[in-house]
LUMKOL-456030 format. One record per residue (C-alpha): residue number from 1; residue in one letter; z, x, y. Coordinates in pm, whole numbers. Layout:
BEGIN
+------+-------+--------+--------+--------+
: bado : nuvex :      w :      u :      v :
+------+-------+--------+--------+--------+
:  NUM :     A :      Z :      X :      Y :
...
+------+-------+--------+--------+--------+
***
This chain:
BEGIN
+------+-------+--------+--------+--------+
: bado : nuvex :      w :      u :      v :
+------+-------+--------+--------+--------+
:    1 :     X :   5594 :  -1926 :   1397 :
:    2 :     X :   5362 :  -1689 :   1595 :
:    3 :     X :   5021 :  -1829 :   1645 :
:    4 :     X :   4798 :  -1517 :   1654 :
:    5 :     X :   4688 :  -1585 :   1315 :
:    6 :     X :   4514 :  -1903 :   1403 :
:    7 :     X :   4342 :  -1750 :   1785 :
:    8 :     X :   4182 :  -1473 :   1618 :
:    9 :     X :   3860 :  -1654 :   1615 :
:   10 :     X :   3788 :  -1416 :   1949 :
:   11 :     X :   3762 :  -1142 :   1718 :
:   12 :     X :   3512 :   -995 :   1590 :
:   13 :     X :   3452 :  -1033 :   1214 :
:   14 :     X :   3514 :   -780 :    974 :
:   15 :     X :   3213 :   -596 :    877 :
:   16 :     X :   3068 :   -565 :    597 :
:   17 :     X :   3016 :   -248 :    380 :
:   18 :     X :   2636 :   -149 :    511 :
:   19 :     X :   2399 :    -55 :    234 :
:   20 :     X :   2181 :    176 :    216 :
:   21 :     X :   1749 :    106 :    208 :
:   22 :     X :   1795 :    303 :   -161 :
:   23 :     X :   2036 :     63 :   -259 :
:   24 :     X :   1857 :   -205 :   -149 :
:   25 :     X :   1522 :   -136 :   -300 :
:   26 :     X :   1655 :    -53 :   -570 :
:   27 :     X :   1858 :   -387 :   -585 :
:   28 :     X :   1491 :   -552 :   -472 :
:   29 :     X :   1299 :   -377 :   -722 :
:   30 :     X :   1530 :   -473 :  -1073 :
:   31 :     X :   1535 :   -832 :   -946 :
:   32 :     X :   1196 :   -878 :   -955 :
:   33 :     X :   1172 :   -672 :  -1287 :
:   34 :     X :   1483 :   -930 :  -1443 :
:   35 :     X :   1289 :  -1254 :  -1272 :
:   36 :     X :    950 :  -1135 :  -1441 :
:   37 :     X :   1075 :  -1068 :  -1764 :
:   38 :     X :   1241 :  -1432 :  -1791 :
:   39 :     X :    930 :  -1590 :  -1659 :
:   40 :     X :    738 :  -1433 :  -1942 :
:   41 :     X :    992 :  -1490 :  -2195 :
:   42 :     X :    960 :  -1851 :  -2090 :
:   43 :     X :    567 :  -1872 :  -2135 :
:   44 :     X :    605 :  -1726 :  -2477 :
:   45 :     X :    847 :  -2000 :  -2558 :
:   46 :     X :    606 :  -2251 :  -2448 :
:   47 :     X :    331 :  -2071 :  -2610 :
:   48 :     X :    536 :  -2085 :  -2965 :
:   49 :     X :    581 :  -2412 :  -2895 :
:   50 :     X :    248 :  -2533 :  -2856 :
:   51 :     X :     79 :  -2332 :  -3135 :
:   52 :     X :    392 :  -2518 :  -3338 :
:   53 :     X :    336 :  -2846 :  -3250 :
:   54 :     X :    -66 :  -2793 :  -3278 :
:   55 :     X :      1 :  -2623 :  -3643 :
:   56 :     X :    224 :  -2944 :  -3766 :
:   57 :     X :     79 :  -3225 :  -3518 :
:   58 :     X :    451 :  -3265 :  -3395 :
:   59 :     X :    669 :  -3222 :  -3157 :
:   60 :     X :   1104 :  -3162 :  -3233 :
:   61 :     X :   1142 :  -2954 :  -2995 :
:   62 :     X :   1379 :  -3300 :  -2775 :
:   63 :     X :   1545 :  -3356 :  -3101 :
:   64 :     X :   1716 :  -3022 :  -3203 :
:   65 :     X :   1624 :  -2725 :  -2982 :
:   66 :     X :   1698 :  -2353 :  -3151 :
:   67 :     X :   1885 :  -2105 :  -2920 :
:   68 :     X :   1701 :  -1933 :  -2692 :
:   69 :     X :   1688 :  -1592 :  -2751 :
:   70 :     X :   1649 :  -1358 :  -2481 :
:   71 :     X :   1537 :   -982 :  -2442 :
:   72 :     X :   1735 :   -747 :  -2248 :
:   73 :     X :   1700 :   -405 :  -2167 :
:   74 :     X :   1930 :   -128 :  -2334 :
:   75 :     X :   2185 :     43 :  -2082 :
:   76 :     X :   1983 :    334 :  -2137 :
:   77 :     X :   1648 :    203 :  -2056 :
:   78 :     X :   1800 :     23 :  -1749 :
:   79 :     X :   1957 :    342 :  -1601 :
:   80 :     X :   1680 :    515 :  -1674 :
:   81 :     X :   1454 :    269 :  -1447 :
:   82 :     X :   1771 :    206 :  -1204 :
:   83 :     X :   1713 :    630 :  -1134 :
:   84 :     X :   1351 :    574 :  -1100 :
:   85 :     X :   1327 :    293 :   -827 :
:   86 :     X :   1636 :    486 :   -626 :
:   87 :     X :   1352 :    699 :   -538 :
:   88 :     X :   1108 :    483 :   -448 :
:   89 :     X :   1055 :    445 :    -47 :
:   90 :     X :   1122 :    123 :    109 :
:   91 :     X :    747 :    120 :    223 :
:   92 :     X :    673 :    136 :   -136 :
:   93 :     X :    939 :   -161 :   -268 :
:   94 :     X :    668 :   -438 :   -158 :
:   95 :     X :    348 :   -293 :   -244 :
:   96 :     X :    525 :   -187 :   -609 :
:   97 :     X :    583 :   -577 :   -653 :
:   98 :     X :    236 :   -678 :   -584 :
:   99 :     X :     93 :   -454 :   -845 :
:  100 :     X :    352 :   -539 :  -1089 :
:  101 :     X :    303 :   -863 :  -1031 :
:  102 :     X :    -42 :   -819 :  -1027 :
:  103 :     X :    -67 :   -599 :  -1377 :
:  104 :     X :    127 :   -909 :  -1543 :
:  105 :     X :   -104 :  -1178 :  -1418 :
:  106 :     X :   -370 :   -945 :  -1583 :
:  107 :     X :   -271 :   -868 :  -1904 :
:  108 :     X :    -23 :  -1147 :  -2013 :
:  109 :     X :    227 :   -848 :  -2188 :
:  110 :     X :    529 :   -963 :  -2420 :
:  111 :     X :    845 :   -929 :  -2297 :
:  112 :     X :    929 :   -593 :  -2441 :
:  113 :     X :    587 :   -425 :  -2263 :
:  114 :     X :    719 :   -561 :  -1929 :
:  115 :     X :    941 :   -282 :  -1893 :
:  116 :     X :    698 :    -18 :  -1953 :
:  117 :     X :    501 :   -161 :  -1736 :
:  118 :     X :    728 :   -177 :  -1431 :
:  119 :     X :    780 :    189 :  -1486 :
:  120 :     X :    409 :    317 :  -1492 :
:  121 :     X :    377 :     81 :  -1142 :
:  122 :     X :    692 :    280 :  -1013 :
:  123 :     X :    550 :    580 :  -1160 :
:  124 :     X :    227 :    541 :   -937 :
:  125 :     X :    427 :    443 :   -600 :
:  126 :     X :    585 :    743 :   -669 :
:  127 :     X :    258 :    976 :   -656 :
:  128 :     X :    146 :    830 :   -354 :
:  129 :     X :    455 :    912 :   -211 :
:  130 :     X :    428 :   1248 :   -314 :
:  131 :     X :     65 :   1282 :   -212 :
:  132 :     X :    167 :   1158 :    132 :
:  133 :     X :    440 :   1418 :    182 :
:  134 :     X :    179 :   1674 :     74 :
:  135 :     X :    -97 :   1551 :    338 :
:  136 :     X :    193 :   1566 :    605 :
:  137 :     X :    294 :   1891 :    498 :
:  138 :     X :    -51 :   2020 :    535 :
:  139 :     X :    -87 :   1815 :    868 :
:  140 :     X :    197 :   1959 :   1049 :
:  141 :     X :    143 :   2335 :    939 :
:  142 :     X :   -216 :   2278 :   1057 :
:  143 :     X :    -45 :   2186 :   1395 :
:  144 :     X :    172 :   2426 :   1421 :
:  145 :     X :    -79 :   2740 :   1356 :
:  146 :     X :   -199 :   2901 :   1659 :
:  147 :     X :   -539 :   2799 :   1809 :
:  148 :     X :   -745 :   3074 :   2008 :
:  149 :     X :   -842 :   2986 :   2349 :
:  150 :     X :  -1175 :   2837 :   2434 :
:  151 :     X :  -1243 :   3112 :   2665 :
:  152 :     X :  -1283 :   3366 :   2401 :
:  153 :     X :  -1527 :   3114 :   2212 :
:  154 :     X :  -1916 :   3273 :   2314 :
:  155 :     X :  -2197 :   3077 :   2273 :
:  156 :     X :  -2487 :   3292 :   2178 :
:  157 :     X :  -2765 :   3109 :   2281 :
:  158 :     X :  -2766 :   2938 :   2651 :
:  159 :     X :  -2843 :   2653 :   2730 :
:  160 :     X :  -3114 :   2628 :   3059 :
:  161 :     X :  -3178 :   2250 :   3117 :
:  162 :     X :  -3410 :   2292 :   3376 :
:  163 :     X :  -3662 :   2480 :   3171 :
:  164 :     X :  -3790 :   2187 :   2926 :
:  165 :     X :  -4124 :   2104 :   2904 :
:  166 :     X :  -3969 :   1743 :   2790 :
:  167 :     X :  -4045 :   1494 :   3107 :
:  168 :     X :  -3753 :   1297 :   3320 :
:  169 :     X :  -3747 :   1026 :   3557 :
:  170 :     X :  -3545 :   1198 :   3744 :
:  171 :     X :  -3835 :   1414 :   3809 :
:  172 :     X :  -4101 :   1162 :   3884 :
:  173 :     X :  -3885 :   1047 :   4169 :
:  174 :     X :  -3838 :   1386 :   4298 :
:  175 :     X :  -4219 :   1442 :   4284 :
:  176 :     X :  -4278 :   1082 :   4456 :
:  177 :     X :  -4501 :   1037 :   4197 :
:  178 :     X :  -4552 :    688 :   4048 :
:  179 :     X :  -4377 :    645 :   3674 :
:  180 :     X :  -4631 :    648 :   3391 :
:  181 :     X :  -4756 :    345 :   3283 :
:  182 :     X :  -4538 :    311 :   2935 :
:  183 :     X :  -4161 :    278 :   2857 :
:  184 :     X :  -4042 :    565 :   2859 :
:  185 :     X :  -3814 :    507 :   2498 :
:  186 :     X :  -4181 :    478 :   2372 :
:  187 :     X :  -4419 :    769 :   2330 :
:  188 :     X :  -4725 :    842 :   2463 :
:  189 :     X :  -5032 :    747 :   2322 :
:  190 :     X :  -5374 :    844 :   2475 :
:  191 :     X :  -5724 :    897 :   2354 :
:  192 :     X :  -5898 :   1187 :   2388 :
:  193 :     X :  -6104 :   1203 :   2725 :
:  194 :     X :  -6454 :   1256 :   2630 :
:  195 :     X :  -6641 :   1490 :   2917 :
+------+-------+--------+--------+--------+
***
C-alpha cells in the first residue's frame, strides 16, 4: 500500500471554479430579492393574524395552524429579472439593495408588488450606469481633441500695472514717505478742506 494518498496534504488544493462579478451580483442581487419577499410575506401573516384575533377576540393560531402559503415568482418573471441584474455593475449591486430596501421600508408593498419593485430599482441603477458611460464618453473625446497652443491666444487689451492711479504700499516705501494714517483694507474718508 503506497502512501502518497495520505502525504498529499503538501499540495495545493484544488481550486475552485472562479466566478465571475456578473455571476455574483447577480447571485447577490436575487438573494436579497428571495429574503425580502419572505420577510414581507411573513409580516402579512402576522398582520392577518392580528386583524383575526382583534376581529374574534381570540387567538388559534398554537392550536391548529393553516399551511403557509407562499408566493413565488413564475420562471418567466424570474429569468426575466435574472437577465436584468446580469447587467447591473458590481458598483451598482450595493447601492441597488439600499434603495430596494429602502422603497420597501417606505411603502409596505404585498408580496406580489415586491417584484416590480426590485425591477424599477434595477431599472434606475441601470440609467445611471448608462449616464455614466455617456459622461465618460464625452470626457475622453474632450481629451483627446486637439487644444491650440497658448501662444497663438492674443490678448487684446494689455495689461500696464504700473500705470494705476490705485495707491500701494509698496510705493509709500519707495517714496520714504510715511503710510497714511488708516488701514489700508479700509477706505479713505476725509472732509472737505475749507480755504
Amino acid at each position: 500500500m503506497s502512501l502518497t494518498p495520505w502525504l498529499r496534504w503538501n499540495d495545493t488544493p484544488p481550486r475552485l471554479s472562479a466566478r465571475s462579478p456578473a455571476e455574483i451580483v447577480l447571485e447577490t442581487l436575487m438573494m436579497e430579492l428571495a429574503g425580502q419577499m419572505r420577510e414581507v410575506e411573513r409580516q402579512q401573516r402576522e398582520r392577518r393574524r392580528a386583524v383575526r384575533k382583534i376581529c374574534t377576540g381570540v387567538d388559534y393560531s398554537w392550536l391548529a395552524s393553516a399551511p403557509r402559503p407562499s408566493y413565488d415568482l413564475s420562471p418567466g418573471e424570474r429569468l426575466q429579472l435574472e437577465d436584468v441584474c446580469a447587467k447591473i455593475h458590481p458598483s451598482y449591486c450595493g447601492p441597488a439593495i439600499l434603495r430596494f430596501r429602502q422603497l420597501l421600508a417606505e411603502r409596505e408593498p404585498e408580496v406580489q408588488d415586491v417584484a416590480r419593485l426590485f425591477r424599477s430599482v434595477l431599472q434606475e441603477a441601470l440609467e445611471k450606469t448608462k449616464q455614466e458611460e455617456e459622461a465618460h464618453k464625452l470626457t475622453r473625446q474632450w481629451s483627446l481633441r486637439p487644444r491650440g497652443s497658448l501662444s497663438s491666444f492674443k490678448t487684446r487689451a494689455r495689461i500696464a500695472p504700473f500705470a494705476s492711479d490705485i495707491r500701494t504700499i509698496s510705493e509709500d516705501v519707495e517714496r520714504d514717505a510715511p503710510p497714511p494714517p488708516r488701514t489700508w483694507s479700509m477706505p479713505e474718508f476725509r472732509a472737505p478742506q475749507v480755504d
